[in-house]
N, C-alpha and C positions, 0 to 999 in steps of 0.2 A: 443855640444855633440849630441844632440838631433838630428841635421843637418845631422852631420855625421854618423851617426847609417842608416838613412832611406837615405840616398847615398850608403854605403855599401850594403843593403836591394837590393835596385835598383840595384845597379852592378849585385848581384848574381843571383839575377832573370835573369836579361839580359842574364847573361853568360850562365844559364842553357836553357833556350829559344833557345839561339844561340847555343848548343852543341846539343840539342834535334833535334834541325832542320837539322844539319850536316848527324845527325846519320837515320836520315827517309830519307838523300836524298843518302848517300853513304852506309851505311851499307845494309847487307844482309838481305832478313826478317827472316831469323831463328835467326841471332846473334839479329837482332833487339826486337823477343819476345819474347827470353832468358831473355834480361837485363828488358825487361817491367814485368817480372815475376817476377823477380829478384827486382825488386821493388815491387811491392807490397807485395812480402813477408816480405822485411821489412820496409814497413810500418806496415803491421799487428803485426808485431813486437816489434813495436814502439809504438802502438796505445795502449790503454787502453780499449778498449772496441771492442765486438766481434755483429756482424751482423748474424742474421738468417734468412734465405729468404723460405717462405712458396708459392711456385709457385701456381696456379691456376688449372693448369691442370696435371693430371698423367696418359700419352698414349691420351686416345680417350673421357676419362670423368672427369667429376670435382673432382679436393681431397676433400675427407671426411676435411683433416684438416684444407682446404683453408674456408671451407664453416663455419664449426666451430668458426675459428676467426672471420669471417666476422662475423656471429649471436652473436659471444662475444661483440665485437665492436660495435654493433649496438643503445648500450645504453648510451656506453660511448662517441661515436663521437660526439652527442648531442649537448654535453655540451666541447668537447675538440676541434673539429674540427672547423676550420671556413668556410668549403667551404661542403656542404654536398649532399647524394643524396637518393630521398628520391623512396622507394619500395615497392610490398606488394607480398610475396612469395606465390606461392600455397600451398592450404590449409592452411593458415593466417587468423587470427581473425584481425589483427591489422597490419598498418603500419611498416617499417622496415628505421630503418635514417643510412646511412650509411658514413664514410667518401670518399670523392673524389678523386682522385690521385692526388698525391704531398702534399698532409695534414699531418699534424704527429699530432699524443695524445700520451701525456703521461698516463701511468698506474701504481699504487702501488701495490706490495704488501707484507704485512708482512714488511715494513720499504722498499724495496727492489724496486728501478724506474725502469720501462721498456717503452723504446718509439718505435710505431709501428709507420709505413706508408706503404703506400700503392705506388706502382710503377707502370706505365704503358710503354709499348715500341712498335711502331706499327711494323706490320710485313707485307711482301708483298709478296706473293709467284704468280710464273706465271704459270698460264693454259689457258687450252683451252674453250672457245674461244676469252677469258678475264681473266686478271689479277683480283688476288682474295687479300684480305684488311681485314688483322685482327688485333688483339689486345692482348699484353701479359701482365697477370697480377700479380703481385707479393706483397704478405705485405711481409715486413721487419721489423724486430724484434732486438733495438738495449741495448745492456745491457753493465754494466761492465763484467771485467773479474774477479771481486772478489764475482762475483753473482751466475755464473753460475752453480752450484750444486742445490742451489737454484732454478736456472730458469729451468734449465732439469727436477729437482726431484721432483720438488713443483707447480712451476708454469704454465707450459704448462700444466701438468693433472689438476690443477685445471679451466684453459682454456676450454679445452675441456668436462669437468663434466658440468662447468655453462653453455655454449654451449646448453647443451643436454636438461637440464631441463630448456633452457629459450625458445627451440623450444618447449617443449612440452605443455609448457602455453599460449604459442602463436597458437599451431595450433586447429584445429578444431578436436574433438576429433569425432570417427565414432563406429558406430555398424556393425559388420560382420554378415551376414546368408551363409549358405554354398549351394551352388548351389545344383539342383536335376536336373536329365532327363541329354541330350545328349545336345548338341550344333554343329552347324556345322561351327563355328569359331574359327581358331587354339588359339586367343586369348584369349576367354571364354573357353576351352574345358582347358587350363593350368593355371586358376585362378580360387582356389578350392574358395574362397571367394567372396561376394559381400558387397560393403562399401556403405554405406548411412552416411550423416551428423549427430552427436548423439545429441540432442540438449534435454533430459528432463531435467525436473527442479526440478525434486526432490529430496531433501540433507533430512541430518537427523536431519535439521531445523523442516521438512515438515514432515518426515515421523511420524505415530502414533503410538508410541512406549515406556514403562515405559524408563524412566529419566536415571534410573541403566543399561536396560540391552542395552540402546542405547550409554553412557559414557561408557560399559568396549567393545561391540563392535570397536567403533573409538579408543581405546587403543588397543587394538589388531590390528588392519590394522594400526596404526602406530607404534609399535614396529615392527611390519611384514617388511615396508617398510622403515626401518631404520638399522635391521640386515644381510645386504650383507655379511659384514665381519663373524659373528655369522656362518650363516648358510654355509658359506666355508672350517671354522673353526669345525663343528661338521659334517662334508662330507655328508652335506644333497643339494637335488635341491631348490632353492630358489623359493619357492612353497609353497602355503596353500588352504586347502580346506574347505569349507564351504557347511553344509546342512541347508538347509530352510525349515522346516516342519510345516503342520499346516492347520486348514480348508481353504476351497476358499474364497479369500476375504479378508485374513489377512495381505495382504498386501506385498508378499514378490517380486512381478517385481518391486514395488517402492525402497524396502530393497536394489537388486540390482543395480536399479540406482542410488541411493543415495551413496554406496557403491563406483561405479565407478566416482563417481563426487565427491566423498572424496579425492580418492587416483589419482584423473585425470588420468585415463584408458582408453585405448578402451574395446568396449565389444566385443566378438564372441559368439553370439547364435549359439547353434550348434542342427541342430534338427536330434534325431538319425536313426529318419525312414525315412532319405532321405539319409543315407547311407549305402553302401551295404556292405562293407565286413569290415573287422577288418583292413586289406591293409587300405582302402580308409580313415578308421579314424586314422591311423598314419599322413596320409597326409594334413590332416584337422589340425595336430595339429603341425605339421612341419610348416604348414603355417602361424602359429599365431605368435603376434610379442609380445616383453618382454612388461612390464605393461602394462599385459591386464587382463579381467575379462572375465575364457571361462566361459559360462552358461550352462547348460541343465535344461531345465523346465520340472516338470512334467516325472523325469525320470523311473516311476512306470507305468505311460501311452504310455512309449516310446518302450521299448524292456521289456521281460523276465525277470525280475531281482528279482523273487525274494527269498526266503530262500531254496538253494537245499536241506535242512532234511526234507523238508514241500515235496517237490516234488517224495519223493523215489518213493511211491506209485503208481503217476502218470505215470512219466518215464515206468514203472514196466508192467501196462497196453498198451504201446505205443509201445512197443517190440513186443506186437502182433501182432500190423498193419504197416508191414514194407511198405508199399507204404506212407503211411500217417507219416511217421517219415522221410521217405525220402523227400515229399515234405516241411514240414516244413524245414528241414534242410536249403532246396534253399532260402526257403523265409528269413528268421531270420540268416542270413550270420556275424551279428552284434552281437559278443557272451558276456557273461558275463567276460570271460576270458582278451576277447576286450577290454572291459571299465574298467578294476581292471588296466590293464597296460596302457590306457593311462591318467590314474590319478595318478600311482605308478611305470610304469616300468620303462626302461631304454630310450624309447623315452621322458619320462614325462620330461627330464633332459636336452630337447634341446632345452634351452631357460631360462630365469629367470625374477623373481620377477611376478611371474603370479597368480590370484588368480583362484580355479576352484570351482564354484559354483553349486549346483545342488538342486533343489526343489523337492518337492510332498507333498502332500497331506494324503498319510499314508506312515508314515517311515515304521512301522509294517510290510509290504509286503518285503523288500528289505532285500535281504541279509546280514547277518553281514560282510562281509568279503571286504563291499563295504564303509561300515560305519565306520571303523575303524580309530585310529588314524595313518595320514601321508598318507592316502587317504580323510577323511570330518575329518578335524583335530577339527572343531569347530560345534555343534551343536547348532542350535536357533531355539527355539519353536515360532510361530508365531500364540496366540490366538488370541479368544475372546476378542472386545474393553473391557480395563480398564478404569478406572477412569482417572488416571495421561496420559492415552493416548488421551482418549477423549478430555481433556484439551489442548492438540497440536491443536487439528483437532476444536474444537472451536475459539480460537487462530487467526489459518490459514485462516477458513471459514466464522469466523462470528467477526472475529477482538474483540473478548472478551478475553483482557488480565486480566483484574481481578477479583474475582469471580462472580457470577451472582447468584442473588437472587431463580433460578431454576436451580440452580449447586446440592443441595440438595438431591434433588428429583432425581436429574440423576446417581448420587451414589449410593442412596438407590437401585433403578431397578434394573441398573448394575452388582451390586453383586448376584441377582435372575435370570435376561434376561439374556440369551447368543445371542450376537449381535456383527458382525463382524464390522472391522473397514470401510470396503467400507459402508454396510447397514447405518452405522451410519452416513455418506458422503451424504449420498442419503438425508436423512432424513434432511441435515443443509444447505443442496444448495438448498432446497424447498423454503425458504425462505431467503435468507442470507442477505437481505438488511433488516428482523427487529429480531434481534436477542433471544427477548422476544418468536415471532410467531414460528423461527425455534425450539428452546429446546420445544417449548409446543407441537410441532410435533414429535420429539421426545421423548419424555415423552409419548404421546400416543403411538406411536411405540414398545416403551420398555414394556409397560403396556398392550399389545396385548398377547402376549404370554402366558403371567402369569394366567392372566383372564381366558385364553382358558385352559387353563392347568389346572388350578382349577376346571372350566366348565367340562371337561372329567373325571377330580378327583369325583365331586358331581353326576358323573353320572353313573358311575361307583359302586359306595357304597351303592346307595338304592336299586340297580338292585342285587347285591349278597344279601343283605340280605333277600328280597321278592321272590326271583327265587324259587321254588321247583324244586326236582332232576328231576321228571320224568316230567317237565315242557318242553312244546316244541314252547310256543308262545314266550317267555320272552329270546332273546340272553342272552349268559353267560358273564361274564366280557373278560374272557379271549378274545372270539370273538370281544368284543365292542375295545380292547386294539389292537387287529390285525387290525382294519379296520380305528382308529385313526393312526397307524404306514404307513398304506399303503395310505391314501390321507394328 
């Protein structure tokens, strides 16, 4: 039986062989790739499972979605592939393993098999002065047909999502500054940005910060970076802003960086006195791309900003000097109006999941209207070193993870000194290979101020009470208190 089974086999092969060949040497070619269509329909017909071909190219450039696969694949080939090839993409921290053509891996998900491969076909087009040799490249995408709902609805978006965030851990993340002056290069003169490599090392390991206000911070930028859905759902821009206020020194460029190397961002420093018109900072913000961190530092030192009920007055006197209202006009082209809408208007909305950050120094100067929520949704004060921050910054600098017999003493000051977290920096990198010599320099440091302070207090107190009124050799306190304020 067995015989005869695989004799029949043989016959019908043959016969179809032999009918096929008739029909390429006698038939028409239109009847002929009627009936070759005419089959493969039903095969596909026949077949159980459906092929999705993701081509290489679309027109003159690469598909967005060929490239995605490819960076999806890239992890799994690894381990599914036997024949691989290996890459490193620009702007890449790391190697990229890709499969080779003709390989197939399988992939799961959700119970659900998908087997990709990859196809190549060479191609040959004739010119002048030589024929030109290219290469077509195709993955294939092979599922059942009881899958596909699944595969359309589920699993190509989640393709291309993993995609997105496996480049983004892989690439080199950069700092944007916005160009000043003119350029006489049509390619600088159309690139409102300039990129640098963003490589600091500061997280919120490192930075000097109480334990509370640094835990509900990172809760905040990850609820932020987790409500896409949320904030589509409540018709807001997927957007947050952030103020950083507080003496110099308190550490808030670290805050930002640390911030953007949480949420893996780019940064864009955007400095506002190197732009000139309200125009030019649309454009600035048109050209940022989604997770990113825009910055302005120091934005009380940048432009005008600050409370117009504080200004009636001035305004009021400046009416008189219309040449002198008019020149300012030219120069400060950068309005208040500017900056409220590209934190809140209707351009703020061209783009998503952005944080905008903005620093200074005295919140106090700045307008409310600039402060408010859905423009610096979130305020952080950034004092005076604490106790529990200092603790980081010992930690960090002087490798004392558990307390130190002159931890005491540094507490006591502390709550007396006001002493920023850089000054406190200064003072533990003087010594940082004996960590006994650094706190004792510190401790002196802390103990500077108090003493002085005391010193002007004792000096101040015998002089009011031996002064006579109509005394003119003996300053008064008042004077002694102007001239400790002014050195």
């Amino acid at each position: 039986m067995a015989m005869e089974t695989w004799l029949n086999v043989g016959t019908l092969t043959t016969a179809i062989f032999f009918m096929g060949t008739m029909a390429r040497e006698y038939l028409p070619p239109e009847i002929l790739e009627y009936f070759r269509e005419l089959f493969r329909r039903l095969s596909r017909f026949l077949s159980f499972y459906i092929i999705l071909v993701i081509e290489e190219n679309e027109g003159f450039k690469v598909s967005d979605v060929y490239e995605s696969v490819q960076i999806y694949l890239s992890t799994r080939s690894s381990s599914g592939a036997a024949r691989l090839k290996l890459s490193r993409p620009k702007n890449a921290k790391a190697f990229t393993y890709t499969m080779d053509k003709s390989q197939q891996i399988l992939d799961e998900f959700h119970g659900v098999q998908a087997w990709w491969s990859l196809r190549s076909r060479e191609l040959k087009q004739s010119g002048f002065p030589y024929d030109v040799c290219g290469e077509k490249r195709q993955f294939e995408l092979t599922f059942h047909k009881k899958d596909k709902a699944t595969i359309f609805e589920s699993y190509l978006p989640h393709v291309i999502a993993e995609a997105k965030i496996m480049e983004l851990r892989n690439r080199h993340r950069k700092i944007y500054t916005n160009k000043g002056g003119k350029s006489d290069s049509f390619e600088d003169r159309n690139r409102v940005w300039t990129p640098v490599v963003f490589e600091h090392p500061a997280t919120f390991e490192t930075v000097a910060l109480d334990p509370e206000v640094k835990d509900d911070i990172m809760e905040d930028l990850t609820k932020f970076s987790q409500r896409e859905k949320y904030y589509k759902k409540v018709g807001r821009a997927w957007k947050r802003g952030y103020l950083l206020f507080g003496p110099p020194g308190t550490g808030k460029s670290s805050m930002i960086a640390a911030i953007a190397n949480f949420l893996e961002y780019d940064i864009y420093d955007l400095e506002l006195t190197g732009v000139k018109s309200n125009n030019e900072l649309r454009k600035l913000l048109i050209g940022t791309t989604n997770k990113s961190v825009i910055v302005i530092e120091d934005i009380d030192c940048s432009l005008d900003l600050t409370d117009r009920k504080k200004k009636v007055k001035k305004e009021s006197k400046e009416e008189q000097n219309p040449a002198k209202d008019e020149k300012e006009s030219e120069e400060g082209q950068v309005t208040l109006s500017g900056v409220l809408n590209f934190t809140d208007g209707l351009w703020s909305c061209c783009g998503s999941e952005r944080i905008i950050i903005f620093t200074t120094n005295h919140v106090d100067r700045l307008d409310p209207a600039l402060l408010r929520s859905g423009r610096m949704d979130k305020h952080i004060h950034l004092s005076f070193c604490t106790f529990p921050a200092f603790k980081v910054l010992a930690r960090n600098y002087l490798g004392v993870v558990e307390d130190h017999p002159l931890f005491e003493q540094v507490e006591v000051l502390m709550r007396e000194a006001q002493m920023t977290p850089a000054d406190v920096t200064e003072q533990l990198m003087r010594a940082s290979d004996d960590p006994t010599a650094a706190l004792e320099k510190l401790i002196q440091a802390l103990r500077r101020p108090i003493v002085e302070k005391a010193a002007v207090k004792n000096e101040i107190s015998p002089a009011t009470e031996s002064v006579d009124d109509d005394s003119e050799e003996t300053p008064s306190a008042a004077a002694i208190s102007e001239d400790s304020c002014s050195n």
